[in-house]
C-alpha positions as CSV (number, residue, x, y, z in Angstrom):
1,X,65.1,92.6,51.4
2,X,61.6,92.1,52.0
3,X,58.8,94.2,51.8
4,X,55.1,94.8,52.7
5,X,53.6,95.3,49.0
6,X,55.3,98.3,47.5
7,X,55.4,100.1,50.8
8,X,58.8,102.4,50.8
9,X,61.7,102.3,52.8
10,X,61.2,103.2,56.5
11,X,58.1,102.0,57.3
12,X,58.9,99.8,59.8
13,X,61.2,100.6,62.7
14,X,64.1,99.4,64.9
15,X,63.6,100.0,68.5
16,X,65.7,103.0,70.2
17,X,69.6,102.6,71.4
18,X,70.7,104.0,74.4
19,X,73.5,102.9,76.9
20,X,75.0,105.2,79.8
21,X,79.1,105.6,80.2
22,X,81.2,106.4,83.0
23,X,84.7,107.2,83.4
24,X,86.3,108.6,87.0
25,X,89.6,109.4,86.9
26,X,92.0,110.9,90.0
27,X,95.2,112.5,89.4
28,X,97.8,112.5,92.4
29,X,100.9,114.5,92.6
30,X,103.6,112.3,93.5
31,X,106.5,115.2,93.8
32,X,107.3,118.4,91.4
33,X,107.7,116.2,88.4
34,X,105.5,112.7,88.7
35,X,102.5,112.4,89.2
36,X,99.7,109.4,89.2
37,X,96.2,108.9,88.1
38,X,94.0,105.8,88.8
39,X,90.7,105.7,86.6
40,X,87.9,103.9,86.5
41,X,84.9,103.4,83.4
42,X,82.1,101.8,82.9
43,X,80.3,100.6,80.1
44,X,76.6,100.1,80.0
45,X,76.4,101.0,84.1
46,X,73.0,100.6,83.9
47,X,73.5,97.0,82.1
48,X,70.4,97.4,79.6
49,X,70.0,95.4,77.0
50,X,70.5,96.5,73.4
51,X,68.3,94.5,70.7
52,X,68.9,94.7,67.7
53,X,67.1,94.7,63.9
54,X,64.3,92.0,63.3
55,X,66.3,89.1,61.0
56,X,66.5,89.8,57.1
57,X,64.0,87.2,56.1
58,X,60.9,88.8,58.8
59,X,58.8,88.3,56.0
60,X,60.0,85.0,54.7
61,X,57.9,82.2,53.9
62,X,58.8,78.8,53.9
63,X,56.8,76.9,50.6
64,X,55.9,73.1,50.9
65,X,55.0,70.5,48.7
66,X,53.7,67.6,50.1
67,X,51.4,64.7,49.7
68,X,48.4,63.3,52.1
69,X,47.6,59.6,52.7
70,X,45.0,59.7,49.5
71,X,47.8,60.9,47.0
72,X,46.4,64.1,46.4
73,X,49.2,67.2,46.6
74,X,49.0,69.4,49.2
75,X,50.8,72.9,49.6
76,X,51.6,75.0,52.7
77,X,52.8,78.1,53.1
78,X,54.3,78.9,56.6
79,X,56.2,82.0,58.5
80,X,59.8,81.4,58.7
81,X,61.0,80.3,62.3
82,X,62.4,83.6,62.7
83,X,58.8,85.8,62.0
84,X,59.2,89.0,63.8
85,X,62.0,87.8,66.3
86,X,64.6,89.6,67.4
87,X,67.5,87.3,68.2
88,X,70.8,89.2,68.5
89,X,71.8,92.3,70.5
90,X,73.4,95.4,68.5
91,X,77.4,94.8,68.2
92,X,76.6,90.8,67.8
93,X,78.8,89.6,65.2
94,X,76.8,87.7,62.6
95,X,79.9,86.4,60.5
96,X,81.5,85.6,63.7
97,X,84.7,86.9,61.8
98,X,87.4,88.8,63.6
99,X,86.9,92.0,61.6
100,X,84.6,92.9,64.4
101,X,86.0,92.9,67.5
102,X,83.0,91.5,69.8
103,X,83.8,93.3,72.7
104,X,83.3,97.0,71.5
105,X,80.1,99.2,71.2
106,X,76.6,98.8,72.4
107,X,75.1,96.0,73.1
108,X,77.2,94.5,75.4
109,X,76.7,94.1,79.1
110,X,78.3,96.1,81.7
111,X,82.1,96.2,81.4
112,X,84.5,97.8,84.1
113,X,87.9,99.0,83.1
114,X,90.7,99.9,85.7
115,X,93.7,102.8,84.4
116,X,97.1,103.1,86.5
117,X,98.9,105.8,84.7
118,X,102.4,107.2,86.0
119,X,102.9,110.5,84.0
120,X,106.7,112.3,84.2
């Protein structure tokens, strides 16, 4: 994990998660002892994006040996590619395993789900 000096834990911070729900659902008595309810929710309704943590190696550095057209040694030290990116949403699965299913949580876009329920 990287670290500005010997700066503590906390100092820097993700940005704020927030994502609006919705779930309707109707309920219509069919006679004394059936009944029927048709739902409807929403995930995300207001489809906002949910960024997630800069990458682990934000304060990476990429060291380089090299040598000019005289001979002579030359070292660089650039920023990773990645340098204070953010390149993945909040649920994204980084091991792209199936542990995590990929279509759960924030994060995601705006998902509609339909219910037909007959209860008895």
């Amino acid at each position: 994990m990287s670290r500005f000096g010997n700066a503590g834990n906390g100092l820097i911070r993700a940005l704020n998660s927030w994502q609006v729900d919705l779930a309707l659902i109707k309920e219509t008595k069919l006679s004394e002892r059936f009944s029927l309810q048709f739902g409807i929710q929403a995930f995300n309704i207001f489809n906002h994006v949910q960024l997630g943590d800069p990458g682990f190696d934000n304060l990476a550095f990429n060291y380089n040996v090299s040598q000019d057209q005289a001979g002579n040694t030359v070292q660089t030290l650039t920023p990773a590619a990645t340098l204070g990116q953010i390149v993945t949403t909040n649920n994204f699965n980084n091991n792209n395993d199936n542990a995590a299913s990929p279509n759960t949580g924030t994060g995601l876009p705006r998902q509609l789900q339909f219910m037909l329920r007959v209860r008895f």
